[in-house]
C-alpha positions in Angstrom: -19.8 -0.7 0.5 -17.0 -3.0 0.0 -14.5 -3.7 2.3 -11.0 -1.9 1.8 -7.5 -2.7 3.0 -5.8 0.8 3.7 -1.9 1.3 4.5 -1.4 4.6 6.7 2.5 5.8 6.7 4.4 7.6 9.5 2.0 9.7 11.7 5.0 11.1 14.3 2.4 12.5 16.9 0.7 14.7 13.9 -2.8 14.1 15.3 -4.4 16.7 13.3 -3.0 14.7 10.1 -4.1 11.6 10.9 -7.8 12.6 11.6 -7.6 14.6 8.1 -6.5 12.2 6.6 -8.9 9.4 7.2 -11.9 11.6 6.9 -10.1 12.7 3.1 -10.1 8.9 2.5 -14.0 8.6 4.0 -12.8 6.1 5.9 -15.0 3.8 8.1 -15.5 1.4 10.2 -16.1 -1.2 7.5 -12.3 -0.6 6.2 -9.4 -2.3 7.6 -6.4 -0.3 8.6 -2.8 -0.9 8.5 -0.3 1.2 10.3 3.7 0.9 9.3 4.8 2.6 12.5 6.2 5.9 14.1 2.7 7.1 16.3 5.3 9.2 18.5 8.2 11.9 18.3 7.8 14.5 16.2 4.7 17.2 16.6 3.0 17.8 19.7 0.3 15.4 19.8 2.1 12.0 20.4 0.2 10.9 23.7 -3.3 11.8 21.8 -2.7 10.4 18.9 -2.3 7.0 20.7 -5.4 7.5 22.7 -7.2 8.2 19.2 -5.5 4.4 17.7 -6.8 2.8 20.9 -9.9 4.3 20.7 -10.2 3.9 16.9 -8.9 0.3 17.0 -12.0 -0.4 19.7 -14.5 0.6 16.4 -12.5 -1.3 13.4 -10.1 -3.6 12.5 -6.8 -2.2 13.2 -3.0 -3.8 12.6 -0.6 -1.7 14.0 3.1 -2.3 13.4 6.3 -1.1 15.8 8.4 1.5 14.5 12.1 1.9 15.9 10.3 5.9 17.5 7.7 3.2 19.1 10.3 1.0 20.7 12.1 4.1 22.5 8.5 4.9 23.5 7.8 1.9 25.0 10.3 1.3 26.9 10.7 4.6 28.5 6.8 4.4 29.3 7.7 1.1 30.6 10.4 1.2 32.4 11.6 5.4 32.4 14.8 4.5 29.8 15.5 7.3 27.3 18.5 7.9 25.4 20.4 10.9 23.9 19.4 9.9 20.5 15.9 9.6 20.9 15.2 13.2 22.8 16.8 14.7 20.2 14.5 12.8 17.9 11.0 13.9 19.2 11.2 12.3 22.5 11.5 15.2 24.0 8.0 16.3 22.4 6.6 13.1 23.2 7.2 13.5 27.2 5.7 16.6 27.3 3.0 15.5 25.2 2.7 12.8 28.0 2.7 15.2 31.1 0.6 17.5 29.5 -2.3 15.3 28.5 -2.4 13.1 31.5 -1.9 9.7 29.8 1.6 9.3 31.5 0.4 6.7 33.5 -2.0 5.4 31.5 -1.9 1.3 31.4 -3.5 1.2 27.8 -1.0 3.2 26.5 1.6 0.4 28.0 -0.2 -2.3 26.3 -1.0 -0.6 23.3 3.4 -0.4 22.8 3.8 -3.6 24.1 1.0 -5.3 21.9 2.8 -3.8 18.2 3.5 -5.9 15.5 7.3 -6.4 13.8 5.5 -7.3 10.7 2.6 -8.5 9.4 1.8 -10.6 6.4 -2.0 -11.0 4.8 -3.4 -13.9 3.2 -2.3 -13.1 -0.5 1.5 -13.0 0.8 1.2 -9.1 1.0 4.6 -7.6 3.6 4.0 -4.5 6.0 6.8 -3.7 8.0 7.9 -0.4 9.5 11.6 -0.5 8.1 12.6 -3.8 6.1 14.8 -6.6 6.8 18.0 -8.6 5.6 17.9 -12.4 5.6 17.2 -13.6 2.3 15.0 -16.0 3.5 12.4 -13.3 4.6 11.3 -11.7 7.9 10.6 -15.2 9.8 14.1 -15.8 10.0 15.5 -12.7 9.9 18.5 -13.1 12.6 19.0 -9.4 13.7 15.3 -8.2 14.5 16.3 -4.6 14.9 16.2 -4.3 11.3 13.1 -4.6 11.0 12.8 -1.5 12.7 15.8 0.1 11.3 17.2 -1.5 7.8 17.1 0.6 4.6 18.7 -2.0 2.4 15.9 -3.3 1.3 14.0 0.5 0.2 17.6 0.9 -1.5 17.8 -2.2 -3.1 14.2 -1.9 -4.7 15.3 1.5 -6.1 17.8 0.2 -7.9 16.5 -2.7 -9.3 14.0 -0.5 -10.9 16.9 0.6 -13.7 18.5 -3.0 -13.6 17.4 -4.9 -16.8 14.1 -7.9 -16.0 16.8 -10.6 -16.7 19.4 -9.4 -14.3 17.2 -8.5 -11.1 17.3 -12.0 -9.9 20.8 -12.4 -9.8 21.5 -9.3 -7.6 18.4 -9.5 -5.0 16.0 -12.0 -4.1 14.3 -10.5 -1.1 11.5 -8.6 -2.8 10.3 -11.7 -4.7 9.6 -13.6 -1.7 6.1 -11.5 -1.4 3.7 -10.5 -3.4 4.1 -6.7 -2.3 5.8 -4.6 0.6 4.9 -1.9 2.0 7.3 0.4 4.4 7.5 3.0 6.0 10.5 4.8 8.1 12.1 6.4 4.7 11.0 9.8 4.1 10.1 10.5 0.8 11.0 13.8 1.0 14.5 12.8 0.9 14.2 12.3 -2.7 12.5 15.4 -3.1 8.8 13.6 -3.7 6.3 14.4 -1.1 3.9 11.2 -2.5 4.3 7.6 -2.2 7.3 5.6 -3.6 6.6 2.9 -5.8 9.8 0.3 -7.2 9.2 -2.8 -8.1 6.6 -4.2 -5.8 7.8 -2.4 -2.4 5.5 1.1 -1.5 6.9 3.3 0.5 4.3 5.4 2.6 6.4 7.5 4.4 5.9 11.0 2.4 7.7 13.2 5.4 4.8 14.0 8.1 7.6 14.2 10.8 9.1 16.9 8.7 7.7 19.2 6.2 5.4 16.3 4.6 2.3 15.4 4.6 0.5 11.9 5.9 -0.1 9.2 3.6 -3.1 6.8 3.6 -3.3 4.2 0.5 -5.6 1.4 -0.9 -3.7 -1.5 -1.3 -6.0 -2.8 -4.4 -6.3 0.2 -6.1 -3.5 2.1 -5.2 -5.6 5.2 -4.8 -4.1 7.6 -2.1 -5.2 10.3 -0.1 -2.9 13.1 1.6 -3.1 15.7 4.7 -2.2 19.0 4.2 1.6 19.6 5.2 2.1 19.5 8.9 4.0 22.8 9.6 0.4 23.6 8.1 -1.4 22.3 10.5 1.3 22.9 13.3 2.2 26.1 12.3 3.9 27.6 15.7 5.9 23.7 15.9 9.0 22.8 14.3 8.4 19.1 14.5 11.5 17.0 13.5 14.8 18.8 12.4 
């Protein structure tokens, strides 16, 4: 069996998904996966579904990317920081997830935040980030790094573009060209009413709303073949998840 790159979107502690998921894609360990971010906040699983990348990551190669859920995570595993904004964002869900499985104190968990990726780019110039970026020189210089965790320009941009005349899109933006293709996450799709992948010019967006009503998203890079859990309120069906 060949080997195949695979781009996983926003998990948000939906365990359940995530293991449907890769069995619907008959994933194994001979596949390489790439994750855009958001493990945590969301359904009840967040502390478990780490333990299951670790342990997964210990089988198969595994990228894992920091999403801005991930950063709150880390620091308050870290050093016990929260904020308003995040405990109203699933980090709430994510602490008791934490006392409830035992992993609070885990030291794998710790490095497993602390070892995420802002980015990553592959051999054939290929972008996985959580978010996006700004600088129109690409993510190595980008001067405000919270966007890569954060910055919706770039998802916005690319969805316009897609009704701009061939001729004109290179005089209004020049950051999707500087890589062969993006892919994103941190978007929902839902918010356009689509509960599959996005797809403008060459930026994917695999964020199909599994923090929300959605389902997870797992796509082949090469073929762009993609594969789907149920919804989560499905599989979570006394949870709310995300409001």
């Amino acid at each position: 069996m060949s080997k195949r790159t695979l781009v996983i979107g926003d998990i948000h502690g939906g365990l359940k998904a995530l293991v449907e998921v890769l069995e619907n894609a008959n994933v194994t360990t001979n596949d390489m996966l790439i994750f855009l971010g958001d493990y945590v906040d969301g359904w009840s699983e967040s502390a478990e579904t780490i333990e299951y990348l670790i342990e997964l990551s210990e089988k198969q190669e595994c990228i894992f990317i920091l999403g801005n859920h991930d950063l709150w995570c880390g620091l308050w595993l870290e050093k016990g920081v929260t904020n308003p904004i995040w405990l109203a964002h699933g980090g709430q869900e994510t602490i008791q997830s934490y006392i409830k499985s035992g992993l609070l104190t885990s030291n794998k968990h710790k490095q497993f935040f602390k070892g995420l990726k802002n980015y990553f780019i592959d051999k054939d110039n290929r972008l996985f980030i959580h978010a996006g970026f700004t600088s129109m020189h690409g993510v190595e210089k980008e001067y405000n790094k919270n966007d890569y965790y954060w910055d919706r320009t770039l998802w916005e941009a690319a969805r316009i573009l897609k009704e701009v005349n061939e001729e004109k899109r290179g005089e209004i933006e020049t950051r999707l060209g500087l890589y062969k293709e993006i892919y994103i996450g941190h978007t929902p799709t839902t918010n356009y009413g689509i509960n599959q992948p996005m797809h403008a010019i060459n930026l994917w967006n695999l964020d199909t709303g599994a923090a929300f009503k959605g389902k997870l998203t797992i796509l082949d890079i090469h073929t762009k073949e993609f594969w789907q859990s149920k919804r989560l309120p499905l599989l979570y069906p006394n949870e709310k998840g995300r409001n």
